[in-house]
N, C-alpha and C positions, 0 to 999 in steps of 0.2 A: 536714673539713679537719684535719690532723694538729696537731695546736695549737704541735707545737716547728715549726712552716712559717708562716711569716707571709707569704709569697705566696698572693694570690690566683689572681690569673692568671698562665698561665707559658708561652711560646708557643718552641719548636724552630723554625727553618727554615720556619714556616706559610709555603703558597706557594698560589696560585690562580692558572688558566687557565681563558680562556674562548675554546674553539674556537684553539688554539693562541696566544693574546693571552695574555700572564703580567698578571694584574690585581695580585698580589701575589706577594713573590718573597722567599724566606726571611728572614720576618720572626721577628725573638726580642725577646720583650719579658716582664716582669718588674713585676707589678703589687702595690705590699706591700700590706695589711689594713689599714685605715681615712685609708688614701692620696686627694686628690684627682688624678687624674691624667688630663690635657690631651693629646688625642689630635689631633694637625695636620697639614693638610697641603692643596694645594690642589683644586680641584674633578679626581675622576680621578686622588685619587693611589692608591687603594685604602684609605679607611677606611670607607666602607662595607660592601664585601666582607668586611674585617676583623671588624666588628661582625655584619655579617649570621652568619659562623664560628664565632665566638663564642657568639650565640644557638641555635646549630645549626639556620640557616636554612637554609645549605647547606654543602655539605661540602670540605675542605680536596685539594686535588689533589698535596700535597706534606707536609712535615713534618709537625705535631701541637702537642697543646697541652695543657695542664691548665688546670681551673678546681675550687676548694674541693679538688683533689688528684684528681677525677675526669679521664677521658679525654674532651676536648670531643667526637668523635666516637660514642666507644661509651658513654656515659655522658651524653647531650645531654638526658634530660628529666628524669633527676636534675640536673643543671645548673641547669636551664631551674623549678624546683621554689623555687631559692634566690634568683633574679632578677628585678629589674623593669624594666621597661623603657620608655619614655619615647620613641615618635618624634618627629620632626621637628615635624608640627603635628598635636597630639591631636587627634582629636575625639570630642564630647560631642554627648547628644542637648540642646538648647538649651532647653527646657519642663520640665527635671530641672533641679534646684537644685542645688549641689556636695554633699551630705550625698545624697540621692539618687543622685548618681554613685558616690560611695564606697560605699553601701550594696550596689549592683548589682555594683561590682566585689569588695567583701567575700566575696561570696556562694559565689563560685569559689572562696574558701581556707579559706573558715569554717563551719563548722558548729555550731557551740556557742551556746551564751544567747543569746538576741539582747540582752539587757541588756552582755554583754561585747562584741559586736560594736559597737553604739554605742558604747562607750567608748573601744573602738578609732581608730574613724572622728571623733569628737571632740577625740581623741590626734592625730591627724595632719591634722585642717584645723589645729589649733593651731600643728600644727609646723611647716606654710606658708604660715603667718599668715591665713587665711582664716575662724579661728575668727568671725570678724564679720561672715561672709558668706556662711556655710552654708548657710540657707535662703531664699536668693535666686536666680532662675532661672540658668543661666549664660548666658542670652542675651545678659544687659545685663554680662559680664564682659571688663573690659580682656586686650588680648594675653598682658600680664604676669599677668592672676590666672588664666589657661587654660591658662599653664605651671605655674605652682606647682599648679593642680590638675591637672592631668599627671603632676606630681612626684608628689602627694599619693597618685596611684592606682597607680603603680610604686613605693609605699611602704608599702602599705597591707598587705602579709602578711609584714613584718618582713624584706625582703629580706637576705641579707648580700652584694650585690653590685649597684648599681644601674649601668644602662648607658643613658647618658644623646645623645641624638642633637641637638646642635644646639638646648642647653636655651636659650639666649636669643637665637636668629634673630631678626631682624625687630620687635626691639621697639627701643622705646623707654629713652631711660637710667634711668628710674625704676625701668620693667621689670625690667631687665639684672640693676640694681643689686640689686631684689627677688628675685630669681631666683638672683641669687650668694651672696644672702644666708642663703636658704633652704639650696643645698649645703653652707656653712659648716659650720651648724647637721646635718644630717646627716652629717656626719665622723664625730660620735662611734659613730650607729648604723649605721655601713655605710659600703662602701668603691665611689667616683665612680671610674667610667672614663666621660669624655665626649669626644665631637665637637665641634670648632667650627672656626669660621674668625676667629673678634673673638679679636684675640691681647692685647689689654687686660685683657679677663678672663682668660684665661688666665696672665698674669703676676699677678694678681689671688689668682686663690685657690688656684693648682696647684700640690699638692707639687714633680709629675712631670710632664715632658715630651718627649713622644715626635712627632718629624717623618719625617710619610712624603711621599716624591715620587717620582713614578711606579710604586709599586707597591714600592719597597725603603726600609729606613730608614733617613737620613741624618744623624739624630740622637737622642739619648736618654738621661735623666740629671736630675738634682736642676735644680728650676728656676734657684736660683742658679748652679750651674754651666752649664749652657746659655748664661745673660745673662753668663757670663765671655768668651766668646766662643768659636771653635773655634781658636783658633792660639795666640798667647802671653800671657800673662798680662798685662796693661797696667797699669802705674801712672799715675795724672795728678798732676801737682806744679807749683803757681804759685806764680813767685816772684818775686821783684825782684833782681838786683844783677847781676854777671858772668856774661854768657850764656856768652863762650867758657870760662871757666875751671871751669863745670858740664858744658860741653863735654867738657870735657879728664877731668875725672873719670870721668863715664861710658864712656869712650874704655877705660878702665883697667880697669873690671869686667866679667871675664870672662863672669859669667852676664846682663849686660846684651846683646840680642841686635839691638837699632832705640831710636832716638830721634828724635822729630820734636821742633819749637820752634814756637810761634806766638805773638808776641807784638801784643798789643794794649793801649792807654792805659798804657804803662810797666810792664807785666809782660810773665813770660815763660809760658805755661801748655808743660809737657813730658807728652809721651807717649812712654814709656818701657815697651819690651817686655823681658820677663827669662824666662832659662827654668829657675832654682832661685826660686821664689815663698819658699820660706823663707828663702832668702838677700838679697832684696829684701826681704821685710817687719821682717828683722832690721837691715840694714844700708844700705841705699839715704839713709833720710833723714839716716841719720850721716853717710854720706860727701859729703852735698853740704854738711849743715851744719856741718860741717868749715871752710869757710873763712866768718870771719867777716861779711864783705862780703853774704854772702847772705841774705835774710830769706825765709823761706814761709810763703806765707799759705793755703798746701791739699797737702794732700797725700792721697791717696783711690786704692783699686784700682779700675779703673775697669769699672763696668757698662754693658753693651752696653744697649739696648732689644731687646726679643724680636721687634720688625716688622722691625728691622736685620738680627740674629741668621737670623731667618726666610729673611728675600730673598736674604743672603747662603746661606745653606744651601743654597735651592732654586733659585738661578738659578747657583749655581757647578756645581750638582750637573748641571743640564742643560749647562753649559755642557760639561763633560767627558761628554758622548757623543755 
């Protein structure tokens, strides 16, 4: 990869059909280097097809893509050389202890010392916390330590691109929580493109977030911005004193676009949409408190939740077709 290029992956118009069904439909996406980035959407919306493309499982019926600045196509096992990769639910043979699973999978990248190959593989149970559990069967290993040693074998020949499928399905919140913790910790050596459906984690540790539904993309962008929502910028402001005469203020600012009021136990909470955000974060809280009478007691740009965010995305998106 060209080192002044801090993308990893970089996808044109990628589109997939199956037997005239558009599974995916020009998609572009923009992956930066040592990014965690949250890949969503619901069951069928084309991120698997995505992912399979990507690994060049199979091949694109439309646009293109780069990865490390190769052609994912013509260039698929160079690609596939710098990648690890992590299904859905690993499996292991159960009578192999986890240092015997790494060792097996070492084996396909390494050829050197076997004293540095150990050292390797002691490097990387460490780094998904397992160093205390290496030589014990994986038979007797919880969901969560099957994924981190999942991790640990899509880690283990220094990937610069890990592609993670659904790393914390089905567990447990210790799990999750283990398992989110370990990606953390992998940021500095490599850059996470994963799959999931638990949008908690995903608000959780993802730089970047990308929604797909039904095969196009109908969102994508810094996580904070996402949780801003897709329309207008919203402020929340609770206050106490003259509802109509904040009223009448907002009335008068141009870049003010909606205002709702909800008042409960003697306050007023406002929801307040603007479509200059600089001219609001400069001036909104001046001009209410402008008139003496009024006290606040909050005043916050308001974030959306990402399961909000989400439903709204993907049920408006269907609703318009």
């Amino acid at each position: 990869m060209d080192a002044s290029n801090s993308l990893v992956i970089e996808t044109h118009n990628l589109s997939k059909a199956y037997k005239g069904v558009q599974a995916l439909k020009d998609l572009n996406l923009k992956v930066e280097q040592h990014s965690i980035f949250g890949f969503l959407g619901p069951n069928g919306a084309g991120k698997t097809t995505t992912m399979k493309i990507l690994l060049g499982l199979i091949k694109p019926t439309g646009g293109g893509g780069r990865i490390f600045g190769y052609d994912i196509v013509r260039d698929s096992v160079a690609i596939r050389e710098r990648i690890g990769y992590l299904p859905q639910q690993p499996r292991f043979l159960d009578y192999w202890t986890a240092r015997e699973s790494l060792r097996f999978t070492a084996s396909f990248f390494f050829s050197g010392p076997k004293a540095a190959i150990e050292v390797r593989i002691q490097e990387t149970l460490a780094l998904v916390g397992l160093d205390d559990k290496a030589d014990r069967p994986v038979k007797g290993f919880s969901g969560g330590e099957r994924q981190r040693l999942g991790i640990a074998q899509a880690q283990i020949n220094y990937p610069d691109l890990l592609i993670l499928d659904e790393p914390a399905a089905a567990l447990d919140p210790l799990g999750r929580h283990a398992v989110l913790e370990v990606m953390e910790r992998l940021r500095k050596h490599t850059t996470i493109f994963y799959s999931t459906h638990i949008l908690d984690d995903v608000q959780r540790v993802s730089d970047t977030v990308a929604i797909l539904n039904r095969g196009q993309l109908v969102a994508c962008g810094p996580i904070d911005q996402i949780l801003n929502g897709k329309d207008s910028t919203v402020f929340t402001i609770t206050e106490k004193g003259s509802t109509r005469r904040i009223e009448e203020c907002l009335q008068q600012l141009s870049w003010v676009t909606q205002a709702s009021a909800d008042r409960h136990n003697g306050a007023t909470t406002w929801q307040v949409g603007v479509s200059d955000e600089a001219a609001a974060e400069a001036h909104l809280l001046r001009h209410i408190l402008a008139d003496e009478a009024v006290v606040v007691t909050e005043f916050s740009r308001k974030k959306y939740d990402l399961e909000e965010v989400f439903m709204d995305l993907v049920q408006g998106d269907n609703n318009e077709r």
